[in-house]
N, C-alpha and C positions, 0 to 999 in steps of 0.2 A: 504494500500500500504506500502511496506516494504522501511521504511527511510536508504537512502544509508548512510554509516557512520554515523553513532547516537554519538549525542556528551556523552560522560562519564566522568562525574566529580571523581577525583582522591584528595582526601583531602592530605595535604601536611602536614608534621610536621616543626615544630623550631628543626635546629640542635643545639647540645649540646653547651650550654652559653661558651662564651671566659670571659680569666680572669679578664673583669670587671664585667662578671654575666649577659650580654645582649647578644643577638645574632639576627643577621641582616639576617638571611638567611632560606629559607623555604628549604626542603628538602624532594625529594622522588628518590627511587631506580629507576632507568627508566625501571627495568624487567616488572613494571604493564605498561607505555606505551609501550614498544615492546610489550606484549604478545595480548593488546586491537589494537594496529595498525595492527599486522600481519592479527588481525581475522576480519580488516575492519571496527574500532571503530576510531574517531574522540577523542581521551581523552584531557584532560583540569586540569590544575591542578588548585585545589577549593586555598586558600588561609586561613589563619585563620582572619577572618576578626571581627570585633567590632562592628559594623555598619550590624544587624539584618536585616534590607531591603537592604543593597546591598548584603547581602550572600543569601537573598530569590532574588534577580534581575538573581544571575550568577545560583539558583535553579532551576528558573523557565523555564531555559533554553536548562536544560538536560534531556538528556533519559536514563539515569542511573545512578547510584552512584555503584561505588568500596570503599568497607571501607579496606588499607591495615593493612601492619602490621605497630609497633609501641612502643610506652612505653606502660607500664603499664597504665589499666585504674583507674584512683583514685577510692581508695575502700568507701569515701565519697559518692558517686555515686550509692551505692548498700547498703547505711545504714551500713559500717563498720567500724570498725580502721583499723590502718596500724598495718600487719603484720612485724615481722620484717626483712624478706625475700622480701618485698617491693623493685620494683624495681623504675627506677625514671619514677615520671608520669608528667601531661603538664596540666592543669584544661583549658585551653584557649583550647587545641586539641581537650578533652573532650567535654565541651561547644559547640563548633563549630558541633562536629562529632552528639554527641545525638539531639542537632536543626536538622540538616540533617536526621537522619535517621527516628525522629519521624513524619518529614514531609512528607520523602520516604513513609513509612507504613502508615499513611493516604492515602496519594494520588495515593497509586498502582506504583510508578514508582519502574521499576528491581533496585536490590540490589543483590551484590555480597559481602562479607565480607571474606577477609584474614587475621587468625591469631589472631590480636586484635581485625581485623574485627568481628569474630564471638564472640568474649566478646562483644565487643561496641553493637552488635546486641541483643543479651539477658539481657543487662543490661539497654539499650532503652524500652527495651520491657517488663523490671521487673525484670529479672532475676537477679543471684548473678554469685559471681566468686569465685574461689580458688587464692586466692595473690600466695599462691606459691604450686601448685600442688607436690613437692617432699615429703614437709616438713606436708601438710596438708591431702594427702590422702596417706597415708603409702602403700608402693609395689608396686609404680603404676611404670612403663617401664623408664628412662631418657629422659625426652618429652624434655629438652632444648638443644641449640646448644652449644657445646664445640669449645672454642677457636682454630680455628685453620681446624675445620671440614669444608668440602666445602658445600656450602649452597643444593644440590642437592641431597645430601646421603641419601639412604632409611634406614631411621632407625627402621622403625616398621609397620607393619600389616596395614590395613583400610579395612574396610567394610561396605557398604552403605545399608543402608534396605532396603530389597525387598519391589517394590511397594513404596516408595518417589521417591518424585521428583528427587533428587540424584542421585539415581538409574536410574531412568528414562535417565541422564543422562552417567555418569562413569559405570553403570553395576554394577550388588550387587556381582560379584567375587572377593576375598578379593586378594591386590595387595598391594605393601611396598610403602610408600609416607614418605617425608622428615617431619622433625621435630624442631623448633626452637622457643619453647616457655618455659614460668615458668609459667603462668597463665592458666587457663583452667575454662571452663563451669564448675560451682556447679549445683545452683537453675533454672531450665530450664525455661523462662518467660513464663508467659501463653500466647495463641495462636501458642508461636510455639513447633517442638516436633524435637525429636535427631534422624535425617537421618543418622549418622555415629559415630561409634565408633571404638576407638585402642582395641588390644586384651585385654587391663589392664582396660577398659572399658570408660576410660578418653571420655571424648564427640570430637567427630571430626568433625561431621555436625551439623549445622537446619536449618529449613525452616518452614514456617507455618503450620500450622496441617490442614489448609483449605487454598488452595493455588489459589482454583479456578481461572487457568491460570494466577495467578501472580509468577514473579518468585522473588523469595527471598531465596537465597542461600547462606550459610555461612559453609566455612572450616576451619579446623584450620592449616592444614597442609602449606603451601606456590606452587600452583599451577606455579605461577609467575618464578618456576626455577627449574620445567618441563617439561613446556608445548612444546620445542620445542624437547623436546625426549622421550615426554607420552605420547600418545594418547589421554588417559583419564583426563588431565591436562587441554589440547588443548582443549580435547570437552565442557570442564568446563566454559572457555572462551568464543568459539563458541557460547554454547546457551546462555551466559549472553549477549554476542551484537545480538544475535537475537531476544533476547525478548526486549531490547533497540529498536530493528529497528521497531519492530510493532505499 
């Protein structure tokens, strides 16, 4: 039976430290709870929490995880040094976000990842990252946001592979989707495989290479801002609270 409103956990970040270098405040764009309420999701914002059994208390309780976007994820995490394009990262985000999703992918629960999402997803799952895709993979398109750009603007290409889940999804016709990142998928983790890439080949999807009906989907692009004027934004959303509802 299809659960009315599945609750969705939404991991929150620390905004950036005030000048005595602490900061009392969690932080998320509310575009990922508009886009999860519009499509009939129940979302919840996770908390970074210390206390290992109450973040598996508020786990236990969801039908999906959204990993959004964020800082950079510490290249400690992937067996590197810091680049020095390094942008600022949070090891407490980290922490919190790789317990969740290694418990997600045991346990079968849907996962959506935006952005860092789909780093925090391949780097859970073994993979690595590019610290800064301009500097590290030479000629590759301006995948980051420029001051002052509105978060919506198609900046480049997409296209899903025929035959993924993805696809199965958004369609493998190639359509322009926004761009707001410096980091980007290097080393693909095993189990899963690259549903989508930019024309410059930069990775923009993954999902499990054997998905057998579980949905584990991760973009890089940011759906969350346009989903109420894409279609294929909105469907993206759509079947992540449907597979929540199941």
């Amino acid at each position: 039976m299809y659960k009315q409103h599945p609750l969705i956990g939404i991991t929150a970040f620390r905004e950036v430290p005030v000048a005595d270098g602490h900061s009392d405040r969690y932080v998320l764009r509310q575009r990922y709870v508009q886009a999860l309420a519009v499509l009939g999701a129940a979302p919840i914002i996770v908390p970074l929490l210390e206390d290992e059994g109450a973040l598996r208390a508020i786990y236990d309780a969801l039908d999906g995880l959204l990993l959004p976007g964020g800082t950079d994820v510490a290249p400690g995490q992937y067996g590197e040094m810091p680049h020095p394009a390094l942008g600022t990262v949070d090891e407490e985000l980290d922490r919190v976000e790789l317990t969740l999703v290694r418990w997600a992918l045991r346990d079968g629960l849907p996962i959506l990842g935006i952005c860092r999402g789909i780093q925090l997803l391949n780097v859970a799952a073994g993979g690595s990252l590019y610290q800064d895709v301009q500097t590290q993979r030479p000629g590759t398109l301006v995948h980051r946001w420029l001051n002052g750009e509105p978060r919506d603007l198609r900046k480049h290409g997409f296209v899903a592979v025929p035959g993924s889940q993805l696809a199965g999804i958004v369609g493998a016709s190639p359509w322009q989707v926004n761009s707001l990142h410096h980091q980007a998928v290097k080393r693909v983790a095993p189990g899963l495989v690259v549903s989508a890439a930019a024309p410059d080949g930069v990775v923009e999807g993954l999902e499990l290479d054997q998905p057998e009906d579980r949905f584990v989907v991760a973009v890089q692009f940011h759906p969350e801002d346009l989903y109420d004027t894409e279609p294929r934004a909105a469907a993206l959303f759509r079947a992540f609270v449907d597979a929540a509802g199941t």
